[in-house]
FIKOLZA-1660 file (N, C-alpha, C; in steps of 0.1 Angstrom, whole numbers, plus 5000, padded with zeros to 4 digits):
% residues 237
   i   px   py   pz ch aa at
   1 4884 5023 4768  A  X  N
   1 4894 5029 4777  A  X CA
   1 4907 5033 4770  A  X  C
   2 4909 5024 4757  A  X  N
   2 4924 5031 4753  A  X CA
   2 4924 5043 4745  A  X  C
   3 4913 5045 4745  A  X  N
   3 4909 5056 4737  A  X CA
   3 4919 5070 4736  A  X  C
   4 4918 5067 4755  A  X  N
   4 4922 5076 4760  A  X CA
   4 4940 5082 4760  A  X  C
   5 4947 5066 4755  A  X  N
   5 4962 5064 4755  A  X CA
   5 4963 5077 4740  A  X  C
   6 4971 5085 4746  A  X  N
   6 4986 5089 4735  A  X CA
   6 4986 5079 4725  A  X  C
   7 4984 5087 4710  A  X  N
   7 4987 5077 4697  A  X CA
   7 4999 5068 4699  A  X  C
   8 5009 5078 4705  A  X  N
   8 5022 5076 4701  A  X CA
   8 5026 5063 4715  A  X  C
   9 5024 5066 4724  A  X  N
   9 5024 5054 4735  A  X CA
   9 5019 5038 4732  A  X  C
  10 5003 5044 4725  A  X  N
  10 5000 5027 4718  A  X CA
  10 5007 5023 4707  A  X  C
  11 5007 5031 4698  A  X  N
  11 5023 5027 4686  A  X CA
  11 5034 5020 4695  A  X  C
  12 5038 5031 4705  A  X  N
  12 5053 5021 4714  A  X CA
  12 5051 5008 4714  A  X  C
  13 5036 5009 4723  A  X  N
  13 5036 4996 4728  A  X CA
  13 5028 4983 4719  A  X  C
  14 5027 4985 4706  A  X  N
  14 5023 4979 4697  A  X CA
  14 5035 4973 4688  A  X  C
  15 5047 4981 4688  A  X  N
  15 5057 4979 4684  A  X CA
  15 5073 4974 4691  A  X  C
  16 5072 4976 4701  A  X  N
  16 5085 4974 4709  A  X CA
  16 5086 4959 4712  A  X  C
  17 5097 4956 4715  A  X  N
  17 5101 4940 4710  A  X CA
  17 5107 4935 4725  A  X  C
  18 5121 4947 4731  A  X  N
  18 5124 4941 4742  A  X CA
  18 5111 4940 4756  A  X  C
  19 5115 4929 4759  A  X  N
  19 5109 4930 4769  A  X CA
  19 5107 4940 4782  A  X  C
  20 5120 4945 4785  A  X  N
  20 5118 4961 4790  A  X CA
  20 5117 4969 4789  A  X  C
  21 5112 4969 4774  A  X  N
  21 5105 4985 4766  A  X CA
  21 5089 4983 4765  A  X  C
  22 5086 4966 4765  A  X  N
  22 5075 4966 4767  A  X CA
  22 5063 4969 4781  A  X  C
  23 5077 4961 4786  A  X  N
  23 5066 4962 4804  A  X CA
  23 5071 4979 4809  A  X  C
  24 5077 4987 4804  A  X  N
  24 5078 5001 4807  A  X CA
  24 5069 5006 4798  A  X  C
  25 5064 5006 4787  A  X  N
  25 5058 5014 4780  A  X CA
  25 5046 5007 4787  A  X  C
  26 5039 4993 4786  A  X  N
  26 5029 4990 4791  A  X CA
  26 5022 4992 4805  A  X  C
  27 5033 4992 4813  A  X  N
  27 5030 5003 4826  A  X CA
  27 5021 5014 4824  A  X  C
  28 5031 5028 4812  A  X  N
  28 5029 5036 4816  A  X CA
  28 5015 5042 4805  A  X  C
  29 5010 5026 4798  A  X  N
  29 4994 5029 4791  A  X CA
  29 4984 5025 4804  A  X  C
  30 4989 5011 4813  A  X  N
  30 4979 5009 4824  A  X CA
  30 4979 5022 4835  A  X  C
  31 4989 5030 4838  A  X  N
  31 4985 5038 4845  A  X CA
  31 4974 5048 4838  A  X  C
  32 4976 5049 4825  A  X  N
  32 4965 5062 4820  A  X CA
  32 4954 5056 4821  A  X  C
  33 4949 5043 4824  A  X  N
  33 4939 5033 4825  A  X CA
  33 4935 5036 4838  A  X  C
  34 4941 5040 4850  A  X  N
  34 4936 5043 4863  A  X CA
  34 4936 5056 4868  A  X  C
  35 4926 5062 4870  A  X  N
  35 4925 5074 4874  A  X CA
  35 4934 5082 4888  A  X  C
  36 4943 5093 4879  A  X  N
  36 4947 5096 4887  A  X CA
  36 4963 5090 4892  A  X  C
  37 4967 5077 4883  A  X  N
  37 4978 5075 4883  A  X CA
  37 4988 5075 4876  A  X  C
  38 5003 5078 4879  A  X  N
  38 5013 5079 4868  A  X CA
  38 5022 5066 4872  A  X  C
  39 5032 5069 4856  A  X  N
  39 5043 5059 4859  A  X CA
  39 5056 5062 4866  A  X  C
  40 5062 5055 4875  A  X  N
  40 5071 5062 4878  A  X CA
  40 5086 5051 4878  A  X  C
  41 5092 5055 4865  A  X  N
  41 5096 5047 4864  A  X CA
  41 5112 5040 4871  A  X  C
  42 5118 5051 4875  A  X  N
  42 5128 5050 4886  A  X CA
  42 5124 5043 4898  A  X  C
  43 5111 5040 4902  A  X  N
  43 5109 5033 4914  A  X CA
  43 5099 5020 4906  A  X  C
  44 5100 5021 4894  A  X  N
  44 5090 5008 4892  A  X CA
  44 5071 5006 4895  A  X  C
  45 5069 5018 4899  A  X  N
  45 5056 5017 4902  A  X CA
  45 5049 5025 4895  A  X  C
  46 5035 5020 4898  A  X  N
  46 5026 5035 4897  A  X CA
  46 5018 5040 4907  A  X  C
  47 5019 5058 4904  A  X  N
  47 5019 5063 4921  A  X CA
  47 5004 5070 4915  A  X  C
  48 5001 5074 4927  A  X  N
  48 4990 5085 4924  A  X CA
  48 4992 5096 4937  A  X  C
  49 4993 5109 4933  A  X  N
  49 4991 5116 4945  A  X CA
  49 4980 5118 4952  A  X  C
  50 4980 5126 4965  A  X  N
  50 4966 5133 4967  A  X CA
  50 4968 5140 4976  A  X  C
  51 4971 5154 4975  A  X  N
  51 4978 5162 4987  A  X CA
  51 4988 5154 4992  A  X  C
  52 4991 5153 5004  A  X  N
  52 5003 5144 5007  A  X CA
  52 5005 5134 5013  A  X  C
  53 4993 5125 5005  A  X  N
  53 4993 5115 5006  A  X CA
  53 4995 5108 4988  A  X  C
  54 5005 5094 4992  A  X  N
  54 5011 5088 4977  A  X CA
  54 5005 5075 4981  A  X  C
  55 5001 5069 4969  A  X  N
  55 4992 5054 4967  A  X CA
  55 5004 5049 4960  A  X  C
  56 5007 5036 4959  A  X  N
  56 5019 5030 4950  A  X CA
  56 5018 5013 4950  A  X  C
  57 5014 5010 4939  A  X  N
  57 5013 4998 4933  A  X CA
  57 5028 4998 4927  A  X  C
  58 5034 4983 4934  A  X  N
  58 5049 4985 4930  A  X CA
  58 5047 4969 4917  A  X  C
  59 5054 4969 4904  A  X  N
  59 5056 4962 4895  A  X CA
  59 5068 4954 4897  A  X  C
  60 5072 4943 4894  A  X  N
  60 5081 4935 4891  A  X CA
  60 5077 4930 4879  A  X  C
  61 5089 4932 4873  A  X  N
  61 5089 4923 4856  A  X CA
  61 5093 4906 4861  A  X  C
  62 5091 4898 4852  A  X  N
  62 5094 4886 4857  A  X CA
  62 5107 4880 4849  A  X  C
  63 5113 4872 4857  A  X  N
  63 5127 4866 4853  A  X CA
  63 5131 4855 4841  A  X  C
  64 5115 4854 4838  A  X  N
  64 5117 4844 4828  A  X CA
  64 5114 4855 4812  A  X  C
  65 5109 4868 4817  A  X  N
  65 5106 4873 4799  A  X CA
  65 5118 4875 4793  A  X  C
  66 5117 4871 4775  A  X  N
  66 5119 4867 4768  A  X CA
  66 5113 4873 4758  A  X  C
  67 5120 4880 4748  A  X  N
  67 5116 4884 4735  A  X CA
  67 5109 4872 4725  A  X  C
  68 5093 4871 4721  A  X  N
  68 5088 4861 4712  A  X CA
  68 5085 4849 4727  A  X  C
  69 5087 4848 4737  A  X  N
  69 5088 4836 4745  A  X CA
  69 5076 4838 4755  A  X  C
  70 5077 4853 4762  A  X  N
  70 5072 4855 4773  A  X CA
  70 5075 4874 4779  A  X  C
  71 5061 4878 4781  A  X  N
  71 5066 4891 4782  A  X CA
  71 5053 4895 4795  A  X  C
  72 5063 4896 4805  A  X  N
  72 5049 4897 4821  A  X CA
  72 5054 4908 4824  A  X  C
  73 5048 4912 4837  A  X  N
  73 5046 4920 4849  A  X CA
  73 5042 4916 4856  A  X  C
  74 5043 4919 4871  A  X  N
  74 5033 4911 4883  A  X CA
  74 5033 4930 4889  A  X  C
  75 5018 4931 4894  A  X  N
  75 5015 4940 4906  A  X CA
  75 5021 4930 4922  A  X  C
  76 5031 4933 4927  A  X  N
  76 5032 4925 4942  A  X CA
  76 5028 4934 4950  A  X  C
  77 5026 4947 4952  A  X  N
  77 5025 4951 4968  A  X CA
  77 5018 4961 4963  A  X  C
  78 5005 4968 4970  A  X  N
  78 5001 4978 4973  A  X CA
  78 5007 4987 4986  A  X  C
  79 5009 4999 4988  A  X  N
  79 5014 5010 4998  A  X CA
  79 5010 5023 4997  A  X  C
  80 5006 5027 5012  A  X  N
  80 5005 5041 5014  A  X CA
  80 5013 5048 5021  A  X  C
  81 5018 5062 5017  A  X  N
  81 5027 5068 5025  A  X CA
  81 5020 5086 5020  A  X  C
  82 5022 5085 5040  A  X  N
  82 5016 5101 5039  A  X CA
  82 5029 5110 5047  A  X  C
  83 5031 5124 5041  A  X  N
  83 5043 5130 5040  A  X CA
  83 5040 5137 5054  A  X  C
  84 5028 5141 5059  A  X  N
  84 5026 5147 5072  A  X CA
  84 5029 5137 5082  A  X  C
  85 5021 5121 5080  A  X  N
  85 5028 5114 5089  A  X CA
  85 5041 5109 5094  A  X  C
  86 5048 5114 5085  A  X  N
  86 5065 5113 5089  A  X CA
  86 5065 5123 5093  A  X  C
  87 5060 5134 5091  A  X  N
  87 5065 5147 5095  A  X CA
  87 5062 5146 5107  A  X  C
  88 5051 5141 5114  A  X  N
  88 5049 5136 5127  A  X CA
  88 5056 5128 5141  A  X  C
  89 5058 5118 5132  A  X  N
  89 5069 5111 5139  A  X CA
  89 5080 5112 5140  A  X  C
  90 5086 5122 5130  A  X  N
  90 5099 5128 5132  A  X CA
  90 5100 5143 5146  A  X  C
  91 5087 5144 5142  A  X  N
  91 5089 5154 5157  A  X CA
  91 5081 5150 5168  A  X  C
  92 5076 5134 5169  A  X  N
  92 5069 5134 5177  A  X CA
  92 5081 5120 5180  A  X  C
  93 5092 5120 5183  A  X  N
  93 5099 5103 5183  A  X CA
  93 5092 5099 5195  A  X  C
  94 5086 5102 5207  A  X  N
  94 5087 5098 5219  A  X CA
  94 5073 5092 5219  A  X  C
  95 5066 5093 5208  A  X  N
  95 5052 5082 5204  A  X CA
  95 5051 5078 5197  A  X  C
  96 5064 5072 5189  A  X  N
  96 5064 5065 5176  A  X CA
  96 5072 5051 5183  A  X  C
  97 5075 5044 5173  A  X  N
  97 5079 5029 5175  A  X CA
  97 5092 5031 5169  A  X  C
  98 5104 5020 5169  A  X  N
  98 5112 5024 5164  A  X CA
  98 5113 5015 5147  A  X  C
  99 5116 5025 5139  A  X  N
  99 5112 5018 5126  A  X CA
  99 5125 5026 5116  A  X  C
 100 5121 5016 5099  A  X  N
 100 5134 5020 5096  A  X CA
 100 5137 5036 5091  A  X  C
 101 5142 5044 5084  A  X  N
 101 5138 5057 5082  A  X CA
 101 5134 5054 5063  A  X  C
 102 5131 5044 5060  A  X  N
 102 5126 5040 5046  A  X CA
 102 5109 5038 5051  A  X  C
 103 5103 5032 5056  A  X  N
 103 5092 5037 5061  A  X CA
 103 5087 5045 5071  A  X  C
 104 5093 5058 5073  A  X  N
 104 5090 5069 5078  A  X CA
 104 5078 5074 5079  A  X  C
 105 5073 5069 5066  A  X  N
 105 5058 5079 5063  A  X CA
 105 5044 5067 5064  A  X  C
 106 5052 5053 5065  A  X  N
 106 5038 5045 5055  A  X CA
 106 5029 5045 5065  A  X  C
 107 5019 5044 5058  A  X  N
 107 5002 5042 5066  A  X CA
 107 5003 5025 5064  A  X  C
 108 4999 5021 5051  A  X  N
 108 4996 5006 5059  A  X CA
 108 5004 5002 5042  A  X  C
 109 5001 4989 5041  A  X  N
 109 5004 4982 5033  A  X CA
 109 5001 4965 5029  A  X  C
 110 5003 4961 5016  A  X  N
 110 4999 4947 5017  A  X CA
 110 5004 4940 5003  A  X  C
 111 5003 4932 5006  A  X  N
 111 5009 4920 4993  A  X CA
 111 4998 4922 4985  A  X  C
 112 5001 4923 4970  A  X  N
 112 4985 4924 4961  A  X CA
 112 4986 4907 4959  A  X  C
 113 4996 4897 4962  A  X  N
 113 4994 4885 4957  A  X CA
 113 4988 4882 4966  A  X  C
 114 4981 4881 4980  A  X  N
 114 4968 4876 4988  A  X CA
 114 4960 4882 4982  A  X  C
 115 4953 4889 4974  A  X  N
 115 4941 4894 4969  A  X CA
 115 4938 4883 4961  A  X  C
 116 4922 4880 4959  A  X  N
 116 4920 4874 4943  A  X CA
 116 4922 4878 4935  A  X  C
 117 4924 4869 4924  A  X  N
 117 4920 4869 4913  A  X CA
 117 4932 4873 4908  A  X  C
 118 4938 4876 4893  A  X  N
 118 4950 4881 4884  A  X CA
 118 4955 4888 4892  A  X  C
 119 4972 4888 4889  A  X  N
 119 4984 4894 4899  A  X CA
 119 4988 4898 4888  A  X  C
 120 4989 4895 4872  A  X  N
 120 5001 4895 4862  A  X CA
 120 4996 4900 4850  A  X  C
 121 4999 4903 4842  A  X  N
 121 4996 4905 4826  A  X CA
 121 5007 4900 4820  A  X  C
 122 5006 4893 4810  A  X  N
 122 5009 4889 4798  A  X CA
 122 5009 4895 4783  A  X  C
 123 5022 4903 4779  A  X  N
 123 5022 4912 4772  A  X CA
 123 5028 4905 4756  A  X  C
 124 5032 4891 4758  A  X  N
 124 5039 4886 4745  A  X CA
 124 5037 4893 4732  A  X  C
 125 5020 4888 4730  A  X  N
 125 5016 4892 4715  A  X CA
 125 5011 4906 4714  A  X  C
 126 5018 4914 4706  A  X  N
 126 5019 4930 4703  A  X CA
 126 5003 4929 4700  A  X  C
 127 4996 4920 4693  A  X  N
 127 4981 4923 4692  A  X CA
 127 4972 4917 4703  A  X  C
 128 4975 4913 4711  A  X  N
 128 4970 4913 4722  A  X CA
 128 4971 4923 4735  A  X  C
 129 4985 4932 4733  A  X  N
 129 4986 4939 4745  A  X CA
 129 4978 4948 4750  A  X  C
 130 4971 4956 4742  A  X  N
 130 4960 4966 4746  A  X CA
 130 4952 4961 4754  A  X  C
 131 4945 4950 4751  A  X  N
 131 4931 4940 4755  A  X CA
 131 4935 4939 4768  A  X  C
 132 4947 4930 4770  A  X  N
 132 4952 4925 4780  A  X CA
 132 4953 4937 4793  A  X  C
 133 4956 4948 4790  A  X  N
 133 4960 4957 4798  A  X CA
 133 4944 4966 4802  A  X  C
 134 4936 4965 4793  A  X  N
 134 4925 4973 4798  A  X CA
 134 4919 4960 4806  A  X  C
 135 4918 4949 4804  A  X  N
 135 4913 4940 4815  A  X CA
 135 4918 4937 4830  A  X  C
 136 4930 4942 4827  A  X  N
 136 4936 4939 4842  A  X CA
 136 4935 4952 4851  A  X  C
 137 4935 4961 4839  A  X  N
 137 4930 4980 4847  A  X CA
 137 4914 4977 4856  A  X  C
 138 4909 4974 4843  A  X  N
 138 4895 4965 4851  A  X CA
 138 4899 4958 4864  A  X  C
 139 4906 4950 4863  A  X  N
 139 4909 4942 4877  A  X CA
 139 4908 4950 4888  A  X  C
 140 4923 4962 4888  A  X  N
 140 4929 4970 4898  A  X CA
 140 4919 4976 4900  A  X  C
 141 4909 4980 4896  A  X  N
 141 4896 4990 4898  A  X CA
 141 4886 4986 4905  A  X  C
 142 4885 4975 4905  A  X  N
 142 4876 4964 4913  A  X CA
 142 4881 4956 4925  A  X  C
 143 4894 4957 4930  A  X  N
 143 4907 4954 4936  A  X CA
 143 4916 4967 4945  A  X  C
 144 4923 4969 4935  A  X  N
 144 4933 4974 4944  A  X CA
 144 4927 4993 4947  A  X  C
 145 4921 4996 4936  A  X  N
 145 4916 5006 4942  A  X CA
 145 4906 5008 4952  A  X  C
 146 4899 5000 4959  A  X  N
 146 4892 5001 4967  A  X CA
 146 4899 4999 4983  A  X  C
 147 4910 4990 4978  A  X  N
 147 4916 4990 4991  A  X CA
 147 4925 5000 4996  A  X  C
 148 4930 5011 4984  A  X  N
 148 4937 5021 4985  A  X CA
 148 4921 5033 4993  A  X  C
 149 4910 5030 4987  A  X  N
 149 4902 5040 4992  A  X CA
 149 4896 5033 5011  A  X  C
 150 4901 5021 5016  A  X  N
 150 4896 5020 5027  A  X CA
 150 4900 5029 5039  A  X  C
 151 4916 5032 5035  A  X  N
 151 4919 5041 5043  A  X CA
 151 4923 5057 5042  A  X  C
 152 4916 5059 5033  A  X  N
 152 4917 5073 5025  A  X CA
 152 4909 5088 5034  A  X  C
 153 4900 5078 5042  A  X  N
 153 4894 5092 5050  A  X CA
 153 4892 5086 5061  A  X  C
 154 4900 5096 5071  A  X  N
 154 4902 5093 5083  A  X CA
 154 4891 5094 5092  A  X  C
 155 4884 5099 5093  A  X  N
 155 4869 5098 5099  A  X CA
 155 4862 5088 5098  A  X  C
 156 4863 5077 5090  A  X  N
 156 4857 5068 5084  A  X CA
 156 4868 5050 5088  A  X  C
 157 4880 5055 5092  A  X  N
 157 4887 5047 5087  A  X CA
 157 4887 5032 5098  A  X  C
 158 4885 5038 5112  A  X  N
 158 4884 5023 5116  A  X CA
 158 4872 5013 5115  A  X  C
 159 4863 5017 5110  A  X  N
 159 4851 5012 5104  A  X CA
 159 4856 5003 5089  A  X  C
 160 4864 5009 5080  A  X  N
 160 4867 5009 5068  A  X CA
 160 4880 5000 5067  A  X  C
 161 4892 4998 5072  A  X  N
 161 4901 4993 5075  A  X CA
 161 4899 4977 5073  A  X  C
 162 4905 4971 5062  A  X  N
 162 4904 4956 5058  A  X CA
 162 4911 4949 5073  A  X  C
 163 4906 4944 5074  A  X  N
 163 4907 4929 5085  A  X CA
 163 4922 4929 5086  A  X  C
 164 4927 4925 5070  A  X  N
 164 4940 4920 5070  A  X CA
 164 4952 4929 5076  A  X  C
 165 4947 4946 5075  A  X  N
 165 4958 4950 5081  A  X CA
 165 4957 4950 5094  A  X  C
 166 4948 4947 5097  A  X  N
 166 4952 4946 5114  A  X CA
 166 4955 4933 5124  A  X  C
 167 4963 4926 5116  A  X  N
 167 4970 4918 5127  A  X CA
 167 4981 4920 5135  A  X  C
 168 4988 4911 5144  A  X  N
 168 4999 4919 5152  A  X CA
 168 5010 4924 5150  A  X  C
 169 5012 4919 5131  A  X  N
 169 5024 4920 5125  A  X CA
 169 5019 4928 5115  A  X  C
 170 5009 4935 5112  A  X  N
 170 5000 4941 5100  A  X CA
 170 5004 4958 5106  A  X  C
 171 4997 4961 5103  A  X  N
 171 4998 4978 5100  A  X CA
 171 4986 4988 5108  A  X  C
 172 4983 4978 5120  A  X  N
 172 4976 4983 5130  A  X CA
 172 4976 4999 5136  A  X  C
 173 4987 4994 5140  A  X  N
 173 4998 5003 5147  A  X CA
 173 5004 5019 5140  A  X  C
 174 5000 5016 5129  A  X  N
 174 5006 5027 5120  A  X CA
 174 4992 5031 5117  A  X  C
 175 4980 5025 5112  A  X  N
 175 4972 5030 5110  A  X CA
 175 4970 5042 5125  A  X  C
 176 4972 5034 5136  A  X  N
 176 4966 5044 5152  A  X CA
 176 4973 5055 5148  A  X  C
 177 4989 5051 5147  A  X  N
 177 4995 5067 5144  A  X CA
 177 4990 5077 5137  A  X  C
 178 4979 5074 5124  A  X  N
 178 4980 5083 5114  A  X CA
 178 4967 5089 5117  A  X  C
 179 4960 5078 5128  A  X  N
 179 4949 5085 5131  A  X CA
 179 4946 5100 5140  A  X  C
 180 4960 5096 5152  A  X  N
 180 4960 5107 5156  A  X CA
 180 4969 5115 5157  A  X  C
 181 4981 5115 5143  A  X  N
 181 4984 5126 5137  A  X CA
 181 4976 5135 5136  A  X  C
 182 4963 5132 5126  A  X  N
 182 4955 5140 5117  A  X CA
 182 4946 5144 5129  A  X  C
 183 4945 5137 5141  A  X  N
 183 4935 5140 5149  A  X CA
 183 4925 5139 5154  A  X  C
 184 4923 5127 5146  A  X  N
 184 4913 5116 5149  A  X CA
 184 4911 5108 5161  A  X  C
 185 4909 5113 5170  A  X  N
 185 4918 5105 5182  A  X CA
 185 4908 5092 5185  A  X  C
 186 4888 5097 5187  A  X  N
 186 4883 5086 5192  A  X CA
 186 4881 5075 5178  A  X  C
 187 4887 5082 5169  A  X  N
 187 4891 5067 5154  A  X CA
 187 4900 5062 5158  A  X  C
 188 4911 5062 5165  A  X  N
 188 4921 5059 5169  A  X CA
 188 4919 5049 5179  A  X  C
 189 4907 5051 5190  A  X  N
 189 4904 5048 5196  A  X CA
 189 4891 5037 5195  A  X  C
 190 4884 5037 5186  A  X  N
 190 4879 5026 5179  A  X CA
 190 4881 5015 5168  A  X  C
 191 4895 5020 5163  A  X  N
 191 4901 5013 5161  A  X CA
 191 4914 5004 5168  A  X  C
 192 4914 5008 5182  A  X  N
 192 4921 4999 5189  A  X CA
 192 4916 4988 5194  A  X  C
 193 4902 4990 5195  A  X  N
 193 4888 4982 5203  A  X CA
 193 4889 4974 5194  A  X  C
 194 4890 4975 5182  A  X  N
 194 4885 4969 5171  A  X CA
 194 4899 4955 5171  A  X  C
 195 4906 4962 5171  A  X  N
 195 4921 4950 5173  A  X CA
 195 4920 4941 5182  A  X  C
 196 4917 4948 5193  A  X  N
 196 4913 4938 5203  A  X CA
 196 4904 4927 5205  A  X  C
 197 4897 4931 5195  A  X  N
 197 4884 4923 5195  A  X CA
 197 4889 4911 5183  A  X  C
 198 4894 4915 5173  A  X  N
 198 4902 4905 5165  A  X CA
 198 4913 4897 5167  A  X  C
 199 4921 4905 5177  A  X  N
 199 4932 4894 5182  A  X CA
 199 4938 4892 5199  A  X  C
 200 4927 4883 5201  A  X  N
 200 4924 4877 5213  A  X CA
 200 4934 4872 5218  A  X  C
 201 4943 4862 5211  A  X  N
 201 4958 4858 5213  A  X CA
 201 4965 4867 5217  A  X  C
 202 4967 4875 5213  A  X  N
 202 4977 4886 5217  A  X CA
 202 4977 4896 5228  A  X  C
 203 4967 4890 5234  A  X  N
 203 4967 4901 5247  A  X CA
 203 4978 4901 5258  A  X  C
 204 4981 4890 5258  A  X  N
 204 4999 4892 5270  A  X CA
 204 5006 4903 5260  A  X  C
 205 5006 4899 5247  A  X  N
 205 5018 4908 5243  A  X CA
 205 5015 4925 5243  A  X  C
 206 4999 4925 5240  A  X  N
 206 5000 4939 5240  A  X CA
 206 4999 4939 5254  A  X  C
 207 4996 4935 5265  A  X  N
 207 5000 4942 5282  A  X CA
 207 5013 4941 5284  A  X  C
 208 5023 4935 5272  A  X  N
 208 5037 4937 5275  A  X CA
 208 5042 4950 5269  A  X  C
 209 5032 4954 5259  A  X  N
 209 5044 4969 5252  A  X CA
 209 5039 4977 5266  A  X  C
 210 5024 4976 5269  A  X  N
 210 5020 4985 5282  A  X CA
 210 5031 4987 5288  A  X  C
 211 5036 4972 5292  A  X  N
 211 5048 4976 5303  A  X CA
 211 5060 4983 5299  A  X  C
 212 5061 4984 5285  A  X  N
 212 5073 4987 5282  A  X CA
 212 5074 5002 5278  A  X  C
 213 5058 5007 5275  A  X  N
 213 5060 5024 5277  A  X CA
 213 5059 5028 5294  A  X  C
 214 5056 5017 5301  A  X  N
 214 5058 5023 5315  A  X CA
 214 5073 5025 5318  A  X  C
 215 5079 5018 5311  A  X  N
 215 5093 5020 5321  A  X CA
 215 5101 5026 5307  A  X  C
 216 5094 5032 5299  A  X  N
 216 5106 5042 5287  A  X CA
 216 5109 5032 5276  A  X  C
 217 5110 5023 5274  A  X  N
 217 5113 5014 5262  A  X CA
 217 5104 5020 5250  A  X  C
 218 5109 5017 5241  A  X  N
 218 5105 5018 5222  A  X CA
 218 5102 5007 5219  A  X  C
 219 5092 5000 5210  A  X  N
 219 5092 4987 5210  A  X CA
 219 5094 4987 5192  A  X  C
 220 5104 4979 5188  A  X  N
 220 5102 4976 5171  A  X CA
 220 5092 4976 5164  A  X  C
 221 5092 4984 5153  A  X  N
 221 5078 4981 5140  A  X CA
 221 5076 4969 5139  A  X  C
 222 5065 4966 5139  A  X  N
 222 5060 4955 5134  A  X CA
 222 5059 4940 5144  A  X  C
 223 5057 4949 5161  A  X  N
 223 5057 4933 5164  A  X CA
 223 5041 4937 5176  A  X  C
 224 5041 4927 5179  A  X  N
 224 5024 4927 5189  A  X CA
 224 5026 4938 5199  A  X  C
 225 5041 4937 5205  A  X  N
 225 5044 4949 5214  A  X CA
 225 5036 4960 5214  A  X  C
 226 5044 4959 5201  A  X  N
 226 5043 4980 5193  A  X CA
 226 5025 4983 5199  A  X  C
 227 5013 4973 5195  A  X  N
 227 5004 4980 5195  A  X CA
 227 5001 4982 5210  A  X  C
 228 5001 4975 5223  A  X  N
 228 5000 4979 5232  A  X CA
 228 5006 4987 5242  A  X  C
 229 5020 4992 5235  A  X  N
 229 5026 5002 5236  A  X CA
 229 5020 5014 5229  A  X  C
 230 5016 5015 5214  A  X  N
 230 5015 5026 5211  A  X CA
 230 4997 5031 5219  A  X  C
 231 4988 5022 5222  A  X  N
 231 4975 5024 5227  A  X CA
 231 4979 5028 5243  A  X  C
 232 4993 5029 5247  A  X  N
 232 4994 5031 5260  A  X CA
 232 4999 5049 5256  A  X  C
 233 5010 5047 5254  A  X  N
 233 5017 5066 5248  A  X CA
 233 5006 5077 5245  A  X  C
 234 4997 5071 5238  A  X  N
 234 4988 5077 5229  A  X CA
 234 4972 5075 5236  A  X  C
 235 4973 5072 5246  A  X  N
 235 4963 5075 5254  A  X CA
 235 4948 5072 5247  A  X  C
 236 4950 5057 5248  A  X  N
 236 4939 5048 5242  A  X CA
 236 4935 5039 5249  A  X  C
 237 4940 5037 5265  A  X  N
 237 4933 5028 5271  A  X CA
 237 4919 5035 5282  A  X  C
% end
């Protein structure tokens, strides 16, 4: 796979000493390791487009690297954000939830540290870094790309949709929206069945957003409300 790296990028990263020349240059060899993704280094991640929809594996360097000592990265969060879905909710406020205008667009999202297996790479030894980075690309490929493809096609998607994002505090709710942005409606609607059927507990709360689109209320991102409010607006019961 490094085959495929820029002479001059493997030299960088064969030779660079600080620690934040390493975990930037080393970024932006693991992105050429995943198809489809770049580095982007003002936001710390690496993104992939796809029409208008952005996939974004966000990086943190770690506080202990050290030149000769310690030289990391952690992947922490996987995110999707689709540019029509904001465009949506910006003209649709009256069946959206109220949320911050920083996630305007996102579809769903998740911690990559609940996933198994490797979160980090370890970049110390200049003759080790290559290795190290094509095995952890390996990782993301067997990992985080799959979960970026569960909700990639909306026809497919409440069948497809990991468990984890749909709890009452998960990205349920935003998934319905994006369903029936695009128009998906009885996805939308099999994916609400599907919530229901996983969170049994929560049924006062979702008959309480009910109540709360009957009498005009907005309910906050991210609370049990939101989903039985948004299954009410959106004409999913």
């Amino acid at each position: 796979m490094h085959l495929t790296q820029p002479d001059d990028l493997i030299v960088r990263l064969l030779e660079a000493d600080k620690p934040t020349d390493v975990v930037y240059v080393g970024a932006a060899c693991l992105a050429g390791m995943l198809d489809g993704f770049g580095w982007v280094r003002s936001r710390h991640s690496l993104e992939r487009r796809v029409s208008v929809r952005r996939e974004v594996l966000q990086l943190e360097k770690s506080k202990r690297n050290r030149s000769g000592h310690l030289i990391e990265f952690t992947v922490a969060s996987l995110t999707v954000f689709d540019e029509d879905l904001g465009a949506w909710r910006r003209a649709n406020s009256e069946l959206t939830v109220r949320r911050p205008e920083s996630v305007e667009s996102i579809v769903c999202a998740s911690s990559f540290l609940d996933m198994p297996g490797q979160h980090s790479v370890v970049l110390t030894r200049p003759e080790e870094r290559l290795t190290r980075l094509e095995q952890f690309a390996a990782h993301l490929r067997d990992t985080a790309l799959p979960w970026f493809a569960s909700t990639a096609d909306p026809a497919q998607l409440a069948r497809t949709a990991p468990d984890a994002l749909l709890t009452a505090w998960g990205f349920a709710q935003d998934l319905i929206e994006f369903l029936v942005s695009t128009g998906h409606h009885l996805q939308a609607q099999a994916l609400w069945d599907r919530v229901q059927e996983h969170q049994p507990a929560h049924r006062q709360a979702f008959v309480a957003g009910r109540t709360m689109a009957g009498t005009g209320e907005r309910p906050r991102w991210h609370t049990p409300e939101a989903l039985g409010w948004s299954a009410s607006v959106l004409d999913l019961l």
